[in-house]
N, C-alpha and C positions, 0 to 999 in steps of 0.2 A: 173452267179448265185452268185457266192461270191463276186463281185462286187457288186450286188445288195443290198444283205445281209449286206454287210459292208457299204452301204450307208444309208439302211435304220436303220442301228446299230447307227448310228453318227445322224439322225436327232433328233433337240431338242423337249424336251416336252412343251406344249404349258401351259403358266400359266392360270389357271381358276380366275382369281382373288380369288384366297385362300388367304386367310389372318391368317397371324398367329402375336399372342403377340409377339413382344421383348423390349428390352431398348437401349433409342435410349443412345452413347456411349458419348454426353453433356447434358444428362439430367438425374439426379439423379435418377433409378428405374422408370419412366416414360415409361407404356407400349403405343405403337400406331403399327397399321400394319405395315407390311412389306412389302416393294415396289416389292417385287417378290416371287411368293412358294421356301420356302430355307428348307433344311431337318434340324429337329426338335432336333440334336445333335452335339457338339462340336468335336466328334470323328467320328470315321470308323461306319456309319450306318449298322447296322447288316443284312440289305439286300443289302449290298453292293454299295447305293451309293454313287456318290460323294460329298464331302462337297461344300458348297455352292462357293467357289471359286476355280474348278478342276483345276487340272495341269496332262496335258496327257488324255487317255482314263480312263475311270472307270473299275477295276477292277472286274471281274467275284466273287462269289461266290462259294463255293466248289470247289474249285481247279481245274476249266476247263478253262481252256483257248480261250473256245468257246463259245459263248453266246447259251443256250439254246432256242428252241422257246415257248413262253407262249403267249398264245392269251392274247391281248390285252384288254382292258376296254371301258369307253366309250370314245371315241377320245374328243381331245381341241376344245370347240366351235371356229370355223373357221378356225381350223388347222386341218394340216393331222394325221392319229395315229400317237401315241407316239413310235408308232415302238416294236420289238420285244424286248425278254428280259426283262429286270427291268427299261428302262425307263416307266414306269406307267406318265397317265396322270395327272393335279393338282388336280381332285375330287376322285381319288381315292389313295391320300395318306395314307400309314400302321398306324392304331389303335396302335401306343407303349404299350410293354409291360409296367405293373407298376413299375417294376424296373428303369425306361426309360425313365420316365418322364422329371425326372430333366439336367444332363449333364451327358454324359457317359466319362467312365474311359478309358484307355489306353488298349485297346484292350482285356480289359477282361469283357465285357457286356455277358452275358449267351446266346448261342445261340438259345434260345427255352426259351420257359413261365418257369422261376421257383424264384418266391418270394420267399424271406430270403433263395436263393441260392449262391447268388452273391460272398460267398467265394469257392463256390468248382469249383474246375477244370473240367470241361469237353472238352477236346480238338476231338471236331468232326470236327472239320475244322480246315484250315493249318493255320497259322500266327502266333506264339507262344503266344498261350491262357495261358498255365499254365507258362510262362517268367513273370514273375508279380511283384510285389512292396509287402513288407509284407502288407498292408494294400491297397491291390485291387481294393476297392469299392469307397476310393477318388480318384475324378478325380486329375491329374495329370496337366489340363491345363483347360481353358475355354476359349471361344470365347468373342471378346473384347466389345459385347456387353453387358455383362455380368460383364464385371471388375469395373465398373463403381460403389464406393459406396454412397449410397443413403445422401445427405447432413440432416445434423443436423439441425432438426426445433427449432427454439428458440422457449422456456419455456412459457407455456401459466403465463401469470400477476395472481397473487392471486387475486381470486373474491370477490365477497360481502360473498362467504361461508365459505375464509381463515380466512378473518376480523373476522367472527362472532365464528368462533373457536378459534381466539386466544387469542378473549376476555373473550367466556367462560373461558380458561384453565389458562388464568393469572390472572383474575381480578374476575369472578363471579364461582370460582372452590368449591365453599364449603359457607357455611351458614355465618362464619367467613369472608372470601374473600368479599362475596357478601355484606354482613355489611359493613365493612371498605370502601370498593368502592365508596357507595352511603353516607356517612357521608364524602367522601372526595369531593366526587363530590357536595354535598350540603355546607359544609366551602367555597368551590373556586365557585361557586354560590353567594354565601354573601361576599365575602373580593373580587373576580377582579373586579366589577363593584364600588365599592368604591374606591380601589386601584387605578385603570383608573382614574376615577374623579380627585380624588386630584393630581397625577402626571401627568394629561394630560390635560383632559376636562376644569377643574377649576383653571388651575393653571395660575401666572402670567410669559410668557416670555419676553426675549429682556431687553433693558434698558428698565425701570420705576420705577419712586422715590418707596421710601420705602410706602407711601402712600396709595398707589395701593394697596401693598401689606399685609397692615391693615386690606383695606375693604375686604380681600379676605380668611382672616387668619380665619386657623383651616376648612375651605373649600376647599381650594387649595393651592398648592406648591407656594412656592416664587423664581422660579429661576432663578428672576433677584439681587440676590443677586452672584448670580455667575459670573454674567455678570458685576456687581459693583467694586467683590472683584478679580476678576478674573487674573490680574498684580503679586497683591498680594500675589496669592494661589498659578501663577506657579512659578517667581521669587523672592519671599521671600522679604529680605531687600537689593536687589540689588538695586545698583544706578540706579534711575528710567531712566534719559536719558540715560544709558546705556544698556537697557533692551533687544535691541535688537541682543548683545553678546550673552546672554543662550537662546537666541529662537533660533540662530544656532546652538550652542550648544545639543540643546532637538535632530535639525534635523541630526546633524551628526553622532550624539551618535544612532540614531535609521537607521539610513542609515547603520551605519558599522553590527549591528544588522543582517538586512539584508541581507547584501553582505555576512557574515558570513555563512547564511544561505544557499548558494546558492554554490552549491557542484564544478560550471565552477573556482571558485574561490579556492577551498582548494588544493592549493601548496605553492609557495615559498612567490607569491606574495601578499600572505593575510598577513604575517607579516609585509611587508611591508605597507600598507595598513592601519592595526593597530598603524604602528610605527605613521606615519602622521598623525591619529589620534588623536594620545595621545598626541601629540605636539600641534597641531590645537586648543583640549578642553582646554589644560591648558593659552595657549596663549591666546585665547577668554576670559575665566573666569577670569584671572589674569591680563591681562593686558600687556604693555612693549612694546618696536618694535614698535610704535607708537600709543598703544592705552593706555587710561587712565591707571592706576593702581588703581586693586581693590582688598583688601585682602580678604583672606577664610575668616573672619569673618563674610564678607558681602555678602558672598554666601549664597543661599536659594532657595528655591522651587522644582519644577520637576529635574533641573540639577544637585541639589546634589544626590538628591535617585539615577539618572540614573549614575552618574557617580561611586558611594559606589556601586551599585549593578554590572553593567557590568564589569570594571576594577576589581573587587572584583572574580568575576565569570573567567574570561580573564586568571589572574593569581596566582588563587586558584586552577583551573582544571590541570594545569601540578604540581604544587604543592604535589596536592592528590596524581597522578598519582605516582610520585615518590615515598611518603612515603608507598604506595599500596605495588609495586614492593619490597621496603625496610622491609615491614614486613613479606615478603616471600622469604628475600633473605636468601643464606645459609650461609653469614657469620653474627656471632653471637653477633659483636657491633652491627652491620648495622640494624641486627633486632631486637634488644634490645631497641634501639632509637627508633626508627618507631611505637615500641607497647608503650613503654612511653609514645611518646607525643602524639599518638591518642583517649590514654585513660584519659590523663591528660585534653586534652582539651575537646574531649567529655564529661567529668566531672560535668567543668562547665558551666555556662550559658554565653552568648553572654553577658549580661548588665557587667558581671564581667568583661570579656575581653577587655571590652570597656574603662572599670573606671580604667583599671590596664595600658592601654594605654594610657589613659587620663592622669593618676596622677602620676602613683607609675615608670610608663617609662621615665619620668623626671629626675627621682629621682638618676637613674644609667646612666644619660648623662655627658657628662663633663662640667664643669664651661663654662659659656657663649653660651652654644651651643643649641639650638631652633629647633625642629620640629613641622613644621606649626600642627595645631589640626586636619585637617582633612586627612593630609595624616597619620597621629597616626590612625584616626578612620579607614582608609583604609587598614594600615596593620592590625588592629586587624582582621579586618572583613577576609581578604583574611588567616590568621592563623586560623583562625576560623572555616572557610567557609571546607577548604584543610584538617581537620581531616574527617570530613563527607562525604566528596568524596572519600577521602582514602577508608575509609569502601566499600562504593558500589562499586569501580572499580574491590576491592577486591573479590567482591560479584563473580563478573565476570571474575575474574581470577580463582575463582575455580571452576564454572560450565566450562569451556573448559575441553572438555576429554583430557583425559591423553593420548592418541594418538596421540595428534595433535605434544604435547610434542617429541614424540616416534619418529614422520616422520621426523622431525626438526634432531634431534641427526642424526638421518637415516643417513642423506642427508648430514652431516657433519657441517651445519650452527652452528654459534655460538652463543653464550648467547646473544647476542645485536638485531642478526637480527632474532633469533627463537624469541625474545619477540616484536621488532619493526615491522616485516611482518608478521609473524605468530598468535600468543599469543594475544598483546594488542588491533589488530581489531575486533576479536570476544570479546574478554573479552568486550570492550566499547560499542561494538552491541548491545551484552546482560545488560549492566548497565544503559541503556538509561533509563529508566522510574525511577531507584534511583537519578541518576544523573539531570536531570530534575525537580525535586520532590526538590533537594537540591537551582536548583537554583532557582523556585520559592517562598522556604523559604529565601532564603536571600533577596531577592526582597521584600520582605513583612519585614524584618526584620529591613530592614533598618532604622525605624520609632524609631529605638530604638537607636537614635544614639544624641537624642535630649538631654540625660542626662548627656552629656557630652560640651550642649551649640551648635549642628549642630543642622542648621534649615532646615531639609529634608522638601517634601511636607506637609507630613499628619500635620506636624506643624505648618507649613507657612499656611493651610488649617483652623485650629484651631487658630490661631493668626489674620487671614483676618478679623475673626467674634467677636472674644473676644475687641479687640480693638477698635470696633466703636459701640456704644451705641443702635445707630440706628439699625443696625443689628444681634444686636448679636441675638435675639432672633429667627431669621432664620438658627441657627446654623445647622439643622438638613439635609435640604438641602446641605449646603457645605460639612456636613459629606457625604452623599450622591453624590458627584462632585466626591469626592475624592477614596470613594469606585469603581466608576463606571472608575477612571483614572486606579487604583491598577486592578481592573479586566479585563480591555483591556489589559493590557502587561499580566499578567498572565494568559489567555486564549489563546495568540497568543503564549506564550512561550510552552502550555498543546498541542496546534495543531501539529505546527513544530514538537515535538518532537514525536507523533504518525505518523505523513507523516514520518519522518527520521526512524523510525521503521520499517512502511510497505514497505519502500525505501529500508534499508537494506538488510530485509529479502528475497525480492524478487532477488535481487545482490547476495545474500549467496545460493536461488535455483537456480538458472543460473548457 
């Protein structure tokens, strides 16, 4: 008879294809049935069965060690009863309490119906009910179907309802707004279709005689005078068969640009790099070593701007730096000089600097002794250039908190490597949009170098057209060539240095 009893203890219950929700453990909260009836908790079911994967026999209820007999339900379609005790068949699985729904705790579920009971202790059965966690009612663990969290749907796209709100709220927000909107929208109505015309539609391209460009005048653009004077505009009064010296020139000066740019490059060998540089352009422009000799005099066009602005830029930026450092240094020559000549030369204007270069830097050379004109113009420019950097590095020497200061001392480093590893990379972090801002003025400022006899572009621009009869009167266009040359490097310089921004800043949250 207990042979029996324990055999009929041990046979399984037969699954009704009951189906219950879960998530499957590779796919994000994704409910689908369940390939077999599994009890409805991650813990000890409160009628004592086993979890879905037993280990051993299933323990009794109320502290017998003997299965009870309870009739049975309706038996498993094609199987035999479920047998005595609490194997129950699959259709009649227990209604959960409402406490019960979700995942039960650590052996503290209430044994009996009692909502917002869940913290009192009723120990009517053995297992230690009231041995509990101060906060009883989290479960403790979950079943790993459950662990699985739901992935992040990407952002539905703004509709046609974002569009139409934001143009209320910025453009049609008020009786004013909505005025201004529609007299802007009706001027750009009337000027781009004319605009268009004459710089595109009507205009004359490519080589063609000035002629052409008669029958076409005050209709459309002539920008075959670009293409006429076009020698002229980028290399100035260079010896013509030698022309193709500053077309290498333009490209090596804009290659180091470049490479500059490019962060696999910033260590030892970008000086290097520089060095060959500066040797290459002068060699090129100058002549010697086997090529023609040609004096600065005869230099002109795009090669002089690039070479007065980057070299100007190259070695005015540690310049600043220095004198930066120097007006915050603690001894009291060093910063005394520093706030002198930053405020002496901020003072004045660049034409002055140039004419005191030009003229009066002569004056205290010695008998016989010659500095070419344009390396005069070049140092003015980089003394020039290296007080207005000073200021913005400064900028950025004082936004660093006084902390950074603090760990530096900490840590026992010294005044060279607290300012060279610590100090000066944020400080220049943060000065990038001054510092930037400085070199696209000098770049544009260059133009100003003519009063002292250098024929930069915008000169050589202005001289292509004034000098020949035939065209002068298309001057407007070449003004125009030359604006659109100054705006390409000063847009490429305004990008870089927002990418080297969002670049940094992302290196400083890492």
């Amino acid at each position: 008879m207990v042979a029996g009893r324990r055999a009929d203890r041990i046979r399984p219950a037969g699954p009704q294809g009951f189906q219950l929700r879960r998530r499957a453990r590779r796919h994000a909260r994704i409910p689908r049935a369940a390939d077999r009836a599994v009890d409805l908790h991650g813990s000890l079911h409160r009628r004592g069965r086993a979890r879905r994967h037993p280990v051993g026999r299933p323990r009794p209820g109320r502290s017998r060690d003997v299965a009870r007999a309870e009739p049975g339900a309706a038996a498993a379609a094609g199987h035999a009863a479920a047998g005595a005790s609490r194997d129950r068949s699959a259709d009649d699985q227990p209604v959960p309490e409402p406490d019960e729904e979700l995942v039960a705790g650590r052996r503290d579920r209430l044994s009996g119906p009692g909502l917002g009971g869940q913290h009192v202790d009723e120990p009517d059965r053995p297992g230690d009910r009231g041995d509990r966690d101060p906060d009883g009612g989290l479960p403790g663990d979950q079943p790993g179907d459950l662990a699985v969290h739901e992935l992040v749907q990407r952002a539905r796209a703004p509709g046609r309802a974002v569009t139409i709100a934001w143009l209320r709220r910025n453009l049609f927000s008020g009786p004013l707004d909505t005025a201004l909107t529609l007299l802007t929208l009706a001027l750009l109505a009337w000027i781009l279709p004319v605009a268009l015309n004459w710089l595109v539609f009507d205009a004359v391209w490519g080589h063609a005689p000035v002629a052409a460009c008669d029958a076409v005048r005050g209709q459309g653009a002539c920008w075959a005078v670009v293409w006429e004077k076009f020698r002229f505009m980028m290399f100035g009064t260079y010896p013509y068969d030698e022309q193709w010296r500053p077309a290498i020139v333009i490209v090596l000066l804009c290659a180091l640009l470049v490479v500059s740019g490019i962060k696999r490059f910033w260590n030892g060998w970008l000086a290097v790099i520089w060095t060959v540089g500066i040797a290459l352009t002068w060699w090129l422009m100058g002549g010697g070593a086997g090529l023609q000799p040609v004096r600065s005099e005869q230099w002109g066009g795009l090669p002089v701007t690039l070479i007065l602005a980057i070299f100007g830029i190259a070695f005015a930026f540690p310049l600043g730096v220095a004198l930066a450092l120097g007006r915050r240094s603690k001894l009291p020559i060093v910063r005394a000089l520093s706030v002198v000549y930053i405020e002496v030369v901020r003072g004045v204007p660049l034409i002055t600097v140039l004419f005191m270069a030009s003229v009066m830097f002569a004056l205290f050379m010695p008998e016989g002794m010659r500095i070419d004109q344009l390396l005069r113009a070049q140092i003015a420019i980089i003394l020039f250039v290296a007080a207005y950097l000073a200021e913005a590095v400064r900028g950025g020497l004082q936004a660093v908190p006084r902390g950074q200061y603090e760990a530096a001392e900490a840590l026992g480093l010294s005044y060279w490597k607290t300012t060279g590893l610590i100090i000066l990379p944020q400080a220049l972090r943060i000065s990038i949009p001054p510092i930037v801002n400085s070199f696209i003025s000098l770049f544009k400022d260059t133009s100003l170098v003519v009063i002292i006899a250098i024929y930069d572009f915008a000169y050589a621009v202005k001289k292509s057209v004034e000098t020949d009869i035939a065209w002068r009167k298309y001057f407007i266009e070449a003004f125009l060539f030359s604006i659109f040359v100054y705006w390409i490097f000063c847009y490429a310089m305004s990008r870089y240095s927002q990418w080297l921004e969002r670049d940094l800043a992302r290196g400083q949250q890492r």
